[in-house]
Every structure is written in structure tokens, then in C-alpha cells.
N, C-alpha and C positions, 0 to 999 in steps of 0.2 A: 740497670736500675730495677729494683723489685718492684713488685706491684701487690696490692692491696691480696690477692689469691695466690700472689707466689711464699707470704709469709705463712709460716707453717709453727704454731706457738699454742700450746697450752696453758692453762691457768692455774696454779698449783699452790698451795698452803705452804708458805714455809713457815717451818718450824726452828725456831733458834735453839742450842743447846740447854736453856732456863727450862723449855716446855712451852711458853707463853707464844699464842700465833701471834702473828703479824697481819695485819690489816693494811691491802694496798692494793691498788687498783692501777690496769696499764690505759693510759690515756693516751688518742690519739692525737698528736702533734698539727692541729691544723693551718698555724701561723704560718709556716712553710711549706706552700702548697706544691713545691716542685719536689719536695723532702718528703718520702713517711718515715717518720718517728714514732717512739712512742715512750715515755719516761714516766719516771713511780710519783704519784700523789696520794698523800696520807701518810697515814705513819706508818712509817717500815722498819724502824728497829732502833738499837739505842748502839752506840761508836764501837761498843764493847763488846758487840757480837757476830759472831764469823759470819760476817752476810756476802756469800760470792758475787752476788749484781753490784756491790760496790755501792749501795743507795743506802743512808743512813741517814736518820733527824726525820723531821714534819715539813710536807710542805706544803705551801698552799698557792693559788692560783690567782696573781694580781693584776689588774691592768695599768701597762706605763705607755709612754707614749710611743712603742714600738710595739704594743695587741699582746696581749697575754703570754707574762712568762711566769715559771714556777719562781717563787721564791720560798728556801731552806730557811726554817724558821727554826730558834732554840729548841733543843727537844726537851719535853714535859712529860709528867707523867699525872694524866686527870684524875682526880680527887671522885671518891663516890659516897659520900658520908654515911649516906642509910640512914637518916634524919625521919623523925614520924612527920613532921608535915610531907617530907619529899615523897614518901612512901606513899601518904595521902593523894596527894598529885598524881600518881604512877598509878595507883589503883582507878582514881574519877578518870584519868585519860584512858586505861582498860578498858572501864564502863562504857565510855563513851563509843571505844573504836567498837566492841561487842554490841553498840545498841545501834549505831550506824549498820556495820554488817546485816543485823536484821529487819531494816526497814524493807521496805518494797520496792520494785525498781520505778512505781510511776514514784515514790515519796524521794525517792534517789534523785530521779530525774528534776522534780519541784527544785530542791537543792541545787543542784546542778545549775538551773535554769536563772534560781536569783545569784547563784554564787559568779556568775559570770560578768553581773553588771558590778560588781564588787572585783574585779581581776583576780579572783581566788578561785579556788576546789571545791565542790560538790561539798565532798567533808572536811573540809576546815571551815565553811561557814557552819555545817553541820556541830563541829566538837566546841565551838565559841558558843551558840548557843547551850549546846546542854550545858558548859562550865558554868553560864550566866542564870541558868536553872535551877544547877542540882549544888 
């Protein structure tokens, strides 16, 4: 049986013949704790492209009443319209990640400190505030 230092695997870009990367990540299988595995999550490619790992469509990670298994979901292909309000959006959440980066770490920490009695992140109570601001 191999062992977690006997796998020996790099992380690689593939590239389908269109050009367009692929986006997919190896996760490890932890349901089976006497098994290491490890199997594609996200989206890896569309049927119609020569993918050698054999892993095609979208998936995603459900829980059923046997602990977390992938399920292969229709594959799609996300829409990005480039709309002026979305654009607006994309710009104030910029603002905001740029105006976070430059606080100070005691004003980080403040954050930090209330965002926790809230179950959340330093900055994401941080970026709710400036949205409710600016």
C-alpha cells in the first residue's frame, strides 16, 4: 500500500487542443481512511476533448448519508455578461480589497477581533462595511 511520501505527482496545466486551460484541483479522498485517493473537482473539460485522465463535466462535493462523495454535475459553460452595474461591483469590491490591504495591522486586528464574534473574516466584515459606506 503506498503512503502519503511514497506518491510522487506534480501539478500541471493541461491544456485541451481549443487553447482554453482547464481548471481542477487533486483532492484528497478522506472518506476512506484505509484508501489514499485522490479524484478531479471542478471543472475539467467538456466530453469532446482528448482529456487522458478520463475525468470530464463539473463536479461538486455533496454530503449523503455515506460522508462526502463527488457528484458529476451537467456540464455548463458560465455566462460573463460585462454589464455596467456588474462592472461597478467589480470595481467598489477592487476599492475595497485595495483599501483593506492598506490599513494598519492594529486597524486589521480591530476587524479581526469583532469579526469573530460574527463567525466571519477580519475582511469580509471589513468589505460589508465599506459596501454599506461607499
Amino acid at each position: 500500500m503506498l503512503t502519503a511520501s511514497a506518491i510522487d505527482f506534480e501539478l500541471k496545466i493541461y491544456t485541451p487542443p481549443d487553447g482554453d486551460a482547464v481548471n481542477f484541483e487533486l483532492v484528497q479522498d478522506v472518506a476512506h481512511s484505509k484508501l489514499l485517493s485522490f479524484y478531479a473537482s471542478g471543472k475539467v473539460g467538456k466530453p469532446e476533448w482528448d482529456n487522458p485522465e478520463g475525468h470530464f463535466g463539473i463536479y461538486q462535493m455533496r454530503m449523503t448519508k455515506k460522508g462526502k462523495v463527488p457528484i458529476r454535475m451537467k456540464f455548463y459553460t458560465p455566462t460573463n455578461p460585462q454589464t455596467v452595474p456588474q462592472q461597478a461591483n467589480r470595481s467598489k469590491f477592487a476599492d475595497a480589497m485595495t483599501a483593506w490591504v492598506a490599513l494598519t495591522p492594529t486597524a486589521k486586528a480591530e476587524y479581526i477581533k469583532r469579526a469573530k464574534r460574527r463567525n466571519m473574516f477580519g475582511h469580509g466584515l471589513f468589505i460589508r462595511e465599506y459596501f454599506s459606506t461607499h
